[in-house]
N, C-alpha and C positions, 0 to 999 in steps of 0.2 A: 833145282834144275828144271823142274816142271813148271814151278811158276814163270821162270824163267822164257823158257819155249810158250807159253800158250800170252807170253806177253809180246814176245816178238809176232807170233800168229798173229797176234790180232793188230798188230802194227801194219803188217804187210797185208790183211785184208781192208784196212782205212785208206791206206797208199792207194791201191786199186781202183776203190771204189772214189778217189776225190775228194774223199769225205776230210775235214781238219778238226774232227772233232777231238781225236786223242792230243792235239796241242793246245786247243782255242777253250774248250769247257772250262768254266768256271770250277776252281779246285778251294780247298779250306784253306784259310788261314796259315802258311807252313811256320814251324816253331821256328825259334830266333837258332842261329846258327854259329857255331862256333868261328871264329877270325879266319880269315884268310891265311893260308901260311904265303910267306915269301918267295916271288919267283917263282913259283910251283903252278903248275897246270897239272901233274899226274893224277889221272886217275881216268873213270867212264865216264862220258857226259853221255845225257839223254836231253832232246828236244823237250823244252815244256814251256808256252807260254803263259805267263803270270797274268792273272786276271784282269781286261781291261788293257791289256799290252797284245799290239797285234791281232789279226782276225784272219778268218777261214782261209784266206788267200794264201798266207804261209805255210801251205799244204804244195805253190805251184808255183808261187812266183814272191817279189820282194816286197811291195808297195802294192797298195790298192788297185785294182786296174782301173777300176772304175772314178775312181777320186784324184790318183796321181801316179796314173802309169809312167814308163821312165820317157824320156825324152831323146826321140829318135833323128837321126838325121837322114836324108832323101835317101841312101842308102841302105840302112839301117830300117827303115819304114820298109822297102821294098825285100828286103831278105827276111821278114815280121810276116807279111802278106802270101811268103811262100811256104809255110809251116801248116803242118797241120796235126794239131796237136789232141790228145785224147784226155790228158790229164784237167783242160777244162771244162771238158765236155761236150766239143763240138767235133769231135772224130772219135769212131769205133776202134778199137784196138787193129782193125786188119782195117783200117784206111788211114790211119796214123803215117808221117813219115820222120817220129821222131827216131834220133838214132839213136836211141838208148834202150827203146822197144821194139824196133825190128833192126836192127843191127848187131844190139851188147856191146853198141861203142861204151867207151868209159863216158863216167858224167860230166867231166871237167871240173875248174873249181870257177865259181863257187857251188853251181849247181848240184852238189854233191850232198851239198850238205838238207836237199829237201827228201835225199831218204828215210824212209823211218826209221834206221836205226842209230845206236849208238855209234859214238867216237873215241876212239882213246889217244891220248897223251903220254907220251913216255920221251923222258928228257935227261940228254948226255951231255955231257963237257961243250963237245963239237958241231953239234944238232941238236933236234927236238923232233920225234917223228909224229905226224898225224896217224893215226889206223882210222879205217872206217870201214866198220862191220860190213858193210856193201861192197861184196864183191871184191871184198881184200886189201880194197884201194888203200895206201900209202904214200903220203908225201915227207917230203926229206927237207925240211928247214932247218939251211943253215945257219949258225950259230956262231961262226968264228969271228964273226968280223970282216968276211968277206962282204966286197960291193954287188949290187944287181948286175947281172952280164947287163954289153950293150950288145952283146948280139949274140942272142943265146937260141940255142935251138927251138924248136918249134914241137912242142910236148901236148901229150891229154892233159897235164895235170899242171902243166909248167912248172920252172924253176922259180926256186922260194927262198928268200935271205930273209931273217928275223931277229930280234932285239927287244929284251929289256929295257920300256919307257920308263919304268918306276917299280916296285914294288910285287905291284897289281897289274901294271901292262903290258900287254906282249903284242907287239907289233910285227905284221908280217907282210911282206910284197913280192906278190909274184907276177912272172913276166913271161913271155915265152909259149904260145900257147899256138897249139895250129886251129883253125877254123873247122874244126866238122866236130864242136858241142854247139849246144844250146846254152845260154844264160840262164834258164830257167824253162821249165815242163810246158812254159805257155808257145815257145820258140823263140825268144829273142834273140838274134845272130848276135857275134860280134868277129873281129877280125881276127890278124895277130897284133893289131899293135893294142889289143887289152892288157891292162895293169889293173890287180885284184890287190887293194889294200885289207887285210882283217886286222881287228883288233883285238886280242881276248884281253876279255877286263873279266879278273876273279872278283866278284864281292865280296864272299866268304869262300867258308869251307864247302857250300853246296852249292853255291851257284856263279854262274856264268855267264856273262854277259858278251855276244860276237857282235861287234862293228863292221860290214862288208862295206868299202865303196869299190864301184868300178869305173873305168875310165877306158876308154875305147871312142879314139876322135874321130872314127870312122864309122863308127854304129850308132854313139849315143852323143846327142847333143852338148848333154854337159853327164857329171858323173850321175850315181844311182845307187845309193844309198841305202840302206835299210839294219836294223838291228834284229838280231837273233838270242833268244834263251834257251838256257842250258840247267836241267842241274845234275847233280854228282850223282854215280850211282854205284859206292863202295863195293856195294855186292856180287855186282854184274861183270862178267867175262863175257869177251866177243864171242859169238858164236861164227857160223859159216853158213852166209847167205851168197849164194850164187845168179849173177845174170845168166848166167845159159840155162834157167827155167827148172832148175831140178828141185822148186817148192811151189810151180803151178804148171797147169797144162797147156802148155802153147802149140802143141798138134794143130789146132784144129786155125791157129794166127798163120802159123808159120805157112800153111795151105792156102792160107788167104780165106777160108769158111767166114761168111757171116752168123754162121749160126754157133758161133761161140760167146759164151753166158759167162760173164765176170762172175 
């Protein structure tokens, strides 16, 4: 349990600080891995990218910004231009107007998934539910066979129907979604009429491959893409990380003080 805790610490002081080094670092060689079993996502994933796959960006956002940011439409462009964001490092914690740091809105999906922590998987007859260490969040993907609403409420997390492509694919689409997240820590709006395709693809027994497209004809020109790594982490139980601050000091944000020291 100790190693435990001073792993998540130091996750959540990487978060902080912007840094992508606990995903992007160059790691050994990992041993070959037992098969994939069938159908099966249970277990904890942990962020990790594979050497030469992805870079420091995936600490804040999908895609390079600098090489192939997403493709905005005049809209979309103008709701970009109103952000102001800390996680790039062009806003102080107390000039920030993300609303996941001075508000404890939820993060939305997919933006959820640039927490440093883990996720779990736990899968029934009827569903499959996401956990995410952060903040408790859980999403409810259905599993029966039910269609996407056409007019479904308007959620942080939106409503989610999912499916069995093969084997190894799990396919999911969610729709439904109200307008006060972010796409990602840098601010990229989007509306309600986003649709969040993931794909988890198991390779094996330890790793994990996530598919994200988004589509939102109102924000992004055309979709926005990116893939995400994962690997298993048998050991590991969620623990309880909380947005309302009770694992850092925000006194001195919440006052608006510039003189608070990440």
């Amino acid at each position: 349990m100790r190693s435990r805790l001073a792993a998540l610490t130091l996750a959540a002081v990487f978060a902080l600080s912007a840094s992508a080094t606990l995903f992007s670092q160059a790691a050994p060689k990992p041993a070959a891995s037992a098969p994939a079993p069938a159908k099966d996502l249970t277990g904890v994933w942990m962020m990790r990218n594979p050497p030469g796959k992805n870079g420091p960006w995936t600490n804040y956002t999908y895609t390079d910004p600098m090489k192939s940011p997403p493709s905005l439409t005049e809209w979309g462009q103008a709701q970009f231009k109103l952000a102001k964001d800390s996680n790039g490092g062009n806003y102080t914690l107390d000039q920030t107007n993300d609303p996941v740091l001075t508000k404890c809105y939820p993060p939305g999906v997919p933006r959820v998934y640039f927490h440093p922590y883990p996720f779990e998987v736990v899968q029934t007859p009827k569903q499959t539910l996401l956990i995410y260490e952060y903040d408790h969040w859980m999403r409810r993907v259905a599993t029966d066979g039910r269609a996407l609403p056409t007019d479904p409420d308007l959620l942080w997390m939106g409503t989610s129907v999912g499916k069995w492509v093969d084997d190894h694919n799990f396919q999911v689409e969610t729709v439904g979604f109200n307008e006060k997240t972010w796409l990602d820590r840098l601010g990229h709006a989007h509306s309600d009429q986003l649709k969040v395709t993931e794909n988890f693809r198991r390779l094996d027994r330890d790793h994990l491959e996530l598919d994200i497209k988004m589509e939102d004809p109102k924000a992004l020109a055309k979709p926005w893409v990116t893939t995400f790594y994962y690997e298993n982490r048998p050991n590991w139980e969620l623990g309880e990380i909380s947005c309302s601050g009770d694992y850092l000091d925000w006194s001195q944000v919440e006052k608006g003080g510039r003189d608070y020291k990440r």
